[in-house]
N, C-alpha and C positions, 0 to 999 in steps of 0.2 A: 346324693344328699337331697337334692332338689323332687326326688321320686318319695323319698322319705317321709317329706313335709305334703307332699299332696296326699297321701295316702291317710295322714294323722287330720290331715282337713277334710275328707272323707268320711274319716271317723267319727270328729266330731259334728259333721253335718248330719251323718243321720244320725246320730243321737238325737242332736236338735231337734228332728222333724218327728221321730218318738215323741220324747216329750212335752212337744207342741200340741203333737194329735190328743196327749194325754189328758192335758189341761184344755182341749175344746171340747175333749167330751164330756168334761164335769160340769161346765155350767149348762149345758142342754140339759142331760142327765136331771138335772136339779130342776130346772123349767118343767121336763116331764111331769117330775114325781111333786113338782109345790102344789100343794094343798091351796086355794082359797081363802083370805084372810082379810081380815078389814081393814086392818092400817096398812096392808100393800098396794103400790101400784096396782092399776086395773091390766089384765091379763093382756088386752092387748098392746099394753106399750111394754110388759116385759118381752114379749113376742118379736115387737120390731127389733128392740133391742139384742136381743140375743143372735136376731137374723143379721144384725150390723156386725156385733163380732164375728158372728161366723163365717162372714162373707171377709174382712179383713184377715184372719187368721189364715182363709181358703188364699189368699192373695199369697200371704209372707208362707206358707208353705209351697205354691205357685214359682216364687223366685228363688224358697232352694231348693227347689228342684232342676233348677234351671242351671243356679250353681254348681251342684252334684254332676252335674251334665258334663259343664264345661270343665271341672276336674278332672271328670274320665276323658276326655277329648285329648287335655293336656298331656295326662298319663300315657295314652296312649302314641303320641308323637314323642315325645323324650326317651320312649323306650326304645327305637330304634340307635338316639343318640348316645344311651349310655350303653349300648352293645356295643356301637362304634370304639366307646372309651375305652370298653374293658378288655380289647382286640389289641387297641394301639398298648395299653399295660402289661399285656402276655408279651408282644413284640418287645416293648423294651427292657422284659424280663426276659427273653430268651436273649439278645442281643449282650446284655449284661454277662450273661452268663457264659456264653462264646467266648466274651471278651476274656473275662476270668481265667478262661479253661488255656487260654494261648499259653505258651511260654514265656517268659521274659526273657527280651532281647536284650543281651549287654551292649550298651553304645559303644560304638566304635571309637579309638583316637584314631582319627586320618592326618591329624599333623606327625611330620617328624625330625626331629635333630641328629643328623649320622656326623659319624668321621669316617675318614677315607685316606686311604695310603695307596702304593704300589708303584709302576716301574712308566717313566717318562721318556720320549723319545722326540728330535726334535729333525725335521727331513736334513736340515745341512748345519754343520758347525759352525759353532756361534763366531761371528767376527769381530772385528771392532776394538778388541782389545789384543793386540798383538805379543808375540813371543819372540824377542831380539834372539834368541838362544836357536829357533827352529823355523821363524821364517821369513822366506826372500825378502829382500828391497827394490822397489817399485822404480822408477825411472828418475823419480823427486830425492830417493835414498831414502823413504819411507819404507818402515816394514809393513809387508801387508800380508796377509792372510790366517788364517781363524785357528785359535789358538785351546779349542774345547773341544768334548766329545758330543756327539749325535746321542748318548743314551744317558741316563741318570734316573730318577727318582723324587715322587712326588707322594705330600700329603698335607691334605686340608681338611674343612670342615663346613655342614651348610644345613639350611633347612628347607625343608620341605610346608608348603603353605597349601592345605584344600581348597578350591574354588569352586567344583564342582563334579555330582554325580556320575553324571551319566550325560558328559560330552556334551550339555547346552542343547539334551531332546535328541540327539543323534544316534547316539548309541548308548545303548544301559548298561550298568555297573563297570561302565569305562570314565574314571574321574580324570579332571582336571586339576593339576595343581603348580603354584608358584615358587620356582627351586634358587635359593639364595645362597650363592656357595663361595669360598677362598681356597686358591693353592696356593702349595708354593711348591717351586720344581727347583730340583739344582743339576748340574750338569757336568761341573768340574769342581777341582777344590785347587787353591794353592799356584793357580794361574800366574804370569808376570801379568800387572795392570795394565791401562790401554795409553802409556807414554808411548811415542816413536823416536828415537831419534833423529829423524830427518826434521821434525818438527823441534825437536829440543837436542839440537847437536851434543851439550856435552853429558846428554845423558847416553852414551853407545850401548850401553846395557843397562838394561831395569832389571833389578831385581826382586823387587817388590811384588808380593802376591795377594791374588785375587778370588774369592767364588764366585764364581759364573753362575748366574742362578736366575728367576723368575715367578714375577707375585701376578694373579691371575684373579679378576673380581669378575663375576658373573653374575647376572640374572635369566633364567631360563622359565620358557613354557614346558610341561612336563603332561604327560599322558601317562596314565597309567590304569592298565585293564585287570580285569576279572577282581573286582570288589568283591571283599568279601570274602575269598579265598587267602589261603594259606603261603600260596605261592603266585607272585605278582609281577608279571612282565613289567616293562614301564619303554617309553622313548620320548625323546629329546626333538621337533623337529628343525628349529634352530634357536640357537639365544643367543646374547647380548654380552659379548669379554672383554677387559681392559685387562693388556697386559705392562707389566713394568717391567724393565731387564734390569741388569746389574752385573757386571760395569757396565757404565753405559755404551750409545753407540759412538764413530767416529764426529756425527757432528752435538755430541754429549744430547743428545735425543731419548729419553728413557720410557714413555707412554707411548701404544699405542691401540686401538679398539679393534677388534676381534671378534669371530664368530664360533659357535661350537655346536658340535653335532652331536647326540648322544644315544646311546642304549643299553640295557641292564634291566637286571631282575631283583627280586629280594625275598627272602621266605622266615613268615611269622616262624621262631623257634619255641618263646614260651611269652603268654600275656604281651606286653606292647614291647619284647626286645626283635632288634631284625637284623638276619645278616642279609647282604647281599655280593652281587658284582658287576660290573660298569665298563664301558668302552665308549671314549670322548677322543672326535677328533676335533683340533684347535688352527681355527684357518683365520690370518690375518692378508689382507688380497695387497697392500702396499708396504709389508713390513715395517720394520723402523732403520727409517734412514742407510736401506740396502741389507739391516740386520733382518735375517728372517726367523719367525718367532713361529713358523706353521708343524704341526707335529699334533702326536697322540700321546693319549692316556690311557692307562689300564689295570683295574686294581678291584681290590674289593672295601666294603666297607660294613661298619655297623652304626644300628639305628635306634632310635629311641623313639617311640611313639608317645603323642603328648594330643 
């Protein structure tokens, strides 16, 4: 634009200086060819006269020349600049047009909501709540010893929170995320409760039944590699469990805090559904009040990405 406007100033400066030259050479011109005449000034002061304009005129044609100059001087420096501009325009036209040409990436959901089922096992029989019918009495005439099975079954529900890419710069399309989950396990059905009769003489047998069973709240640190892919390892290195029994233990003690280890995979089937499968083991290092609540998990689950 700026190239434009000096160019049209150009223009019209020599114009200018045309017909400047035009109209100084008419009054010479005319000085030449005046004839002699009575009622005119006397020849030498038309003389001077004509020599003053001409000399002024020689001036103001003098200064635009000088103008004309410094126009071209201009032009000639901004040319460089507007090559410069027209370099950076292709670039952000080619760059535009990269951009265009890419595919479109559909966004990820990296969050997700699963459920989770499958087969619970616990290292030793639950105690604490005794079976008049099946076991010994202790030196007090308390019955004692554990009255549930070592194996049963579990299912809950949790989610998964994204925190981050690619391991906090450590490793690439290896994410991090926050896994928020609930079981629940059971173990027996239809137990006798945890009366003794050494504690309560004239109950000599309980018959009243129980399920032996367990609620489990967690929060976990979760890894999970190869973003982006279809099929997705994941591991657990430790988390954060509160378990609650039921029935309770001998001294009615029912919480206690717990640790879980985990790992499993999952694999995109269609758009954001996911199946997977999981191996958690659950380690409480003081039990509850001699009850021990330590044992695995293992099972599969599905996912809902959000």
């Amino acid at each position: 634009m700026k190239i434009k406007k000096n160019k049209i100033c150009l223009g019209i400066a020599l114009a200018t200086i045309t017909m400047t030259g035009a109209l100084v050479s008419q009054p010479v011109l005319a000085h030449k060819n005046a004839k002699p005449h009575a009622h005119q000034v006397s020849a030498e002061r038309l003389a001077e006269a004509a020599n003053n304009k001409a000399e002024v005129l020689e001036a103001q044609l003098r200064a635009m020349q000088d103008e004309i100059a410094s126009l071209r001087a201009q032009i000639g420096t901004t040319a460089p600049v507007a090559a410069a501009d027209t370099q950076k325009v292709q670039e952000l036209d080619a760059w535009m047009a990269s951009v265009k040409s890419e595919p479109v990436k559909a966004k990820s959901k990296d969050n997700m909501m699963f459920f989770r089922g499958g087969y619970a096992h616990n290292n030793t029989q639950r105690g604490g709540t005794l079976d008049p019918s099946a076991a010994p009495l202790n030196a007090n005439g308390e019955l004692v010893g554990p009255i549930t099975d070592k194996d049963g079954y579990y299912f809950g529900a949790g989610f998964d929170f994204s925190l981050d890419d690619n391991l906090w710069g450590l490793m690439d399309n290896t994410e991090v995320l926050a896994e928020l989950m609930f079981d629940y396990k059971e173990f027996a059905n239809n137990k006798p409760n945890g009366l003794s009769p050494g504690a309560f003489p004239t109950l000599a047998l309980n018959t009243q039944s129980a399920s032996v069973n367990q609620l489990s709240l967690s929060a976990s640190p979760k890894i999970k590699f190869m973003k982006g892919k279809a099929f997705r390892p994941w591991l657990i290195p430790v988390g954060f469990e509160l378990d609650v029994i039921s029935p309770p233990s001998d001294a009615i003690t029912v919480l206690t805090p717990a640790m879980q280890f985990g790992l499993g995979a999952d694999y995109k089937v269609w758009k954001s559904l996911y199946v997977g499968a999981d191996f958690r083991y659950h380690y409480a290092p003081g039990g509850v009040d001699g009850v021990s609540v330590n044992g695995l998990t293992t099972g599969g689950y599905l996912g809902i990405g959000f």
